[in-house]
N, C-alpha and C positions, 0 to 999 in steps of 0.2 A: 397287455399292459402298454399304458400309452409312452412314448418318450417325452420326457418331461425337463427341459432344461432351468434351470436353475438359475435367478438374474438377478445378482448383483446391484440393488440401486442405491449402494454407499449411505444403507441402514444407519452407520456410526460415522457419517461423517455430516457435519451442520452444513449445510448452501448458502454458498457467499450471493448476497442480494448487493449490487451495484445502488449505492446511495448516490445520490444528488442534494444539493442544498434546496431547503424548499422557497416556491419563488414569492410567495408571499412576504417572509420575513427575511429574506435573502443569507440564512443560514445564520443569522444571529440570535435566533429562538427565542426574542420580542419585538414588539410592535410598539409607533408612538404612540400613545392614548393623549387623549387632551392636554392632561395631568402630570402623566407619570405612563410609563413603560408597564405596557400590558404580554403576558404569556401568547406568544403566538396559539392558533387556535387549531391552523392546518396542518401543525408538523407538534403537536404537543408542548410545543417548547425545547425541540431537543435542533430544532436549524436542519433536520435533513429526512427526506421523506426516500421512498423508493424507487428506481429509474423508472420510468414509461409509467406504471400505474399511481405513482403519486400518494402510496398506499401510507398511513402511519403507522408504522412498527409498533408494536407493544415496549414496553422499557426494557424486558426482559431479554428481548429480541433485541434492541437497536441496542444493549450493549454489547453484548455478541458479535453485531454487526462493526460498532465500529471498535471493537477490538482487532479485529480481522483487518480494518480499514488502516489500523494503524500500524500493526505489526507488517502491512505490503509499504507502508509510509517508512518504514525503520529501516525496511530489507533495501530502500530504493536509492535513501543515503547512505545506506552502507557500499552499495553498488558503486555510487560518485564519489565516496570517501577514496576509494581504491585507485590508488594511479594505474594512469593507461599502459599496457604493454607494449613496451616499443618493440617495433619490428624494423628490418632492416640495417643499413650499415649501422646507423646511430645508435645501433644497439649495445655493441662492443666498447661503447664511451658511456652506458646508462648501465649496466650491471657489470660487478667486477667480476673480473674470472680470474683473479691472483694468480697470472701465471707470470709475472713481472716479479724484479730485483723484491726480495722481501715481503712476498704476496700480495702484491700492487698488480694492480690493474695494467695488461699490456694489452695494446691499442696493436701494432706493430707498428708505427707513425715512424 
């Protein structure tokens, strides 16, 4: 019996594809026509194709895609949303540690 390891290649989990905006329409998903604004033709109309192969997603896929795109968009302000951790002496003047007259903030100043 042979040994047979068993490998894992994230079956249930979908593959985030790195979009880029396509360079045709420059990610506004039309083009100027004579007339009137025509559907881009290289990126379907949706302003963003796939890094390096330039490939265009099915609809089904680039929602997908940029659901994904958006939800790393979300996570990125929430990131900046959050004030910075002070370190050092200036710390003991940015978070109270109420051990001051009436649970006020003591510096020992």
């Amino acid at each position: 019996m042979q040994n047979v390891k068993k490998h894992h290649q994230g079956g249930f989990n979908r593959p985030r594809l790195d979009l880029v905006q396509c360079l045709f329409c420059k990610g506004k998903a039309v083009v100027k026509g004579v007339f009137y604004e025509l559907v881009c033709t290289d990126c379907n109309g949706s302003g963003w194709v796939v890094e390096g192969t330039r490939l265009v997603l099915p609809l089904e896929e680039l929602v997908t895609q940029l659901s994904f795109k958006l939800q790393q968009a979300q996570r990125q302000i929430e990131a900046l949303k959050r004030p910075a951790k002070v370190v050092g002496p200036q710390q003991q003047y940015q978070e109270p540690n109420r051990l001051g007259a009436g649970g006020t903030n003591y510096t020992g100043d």
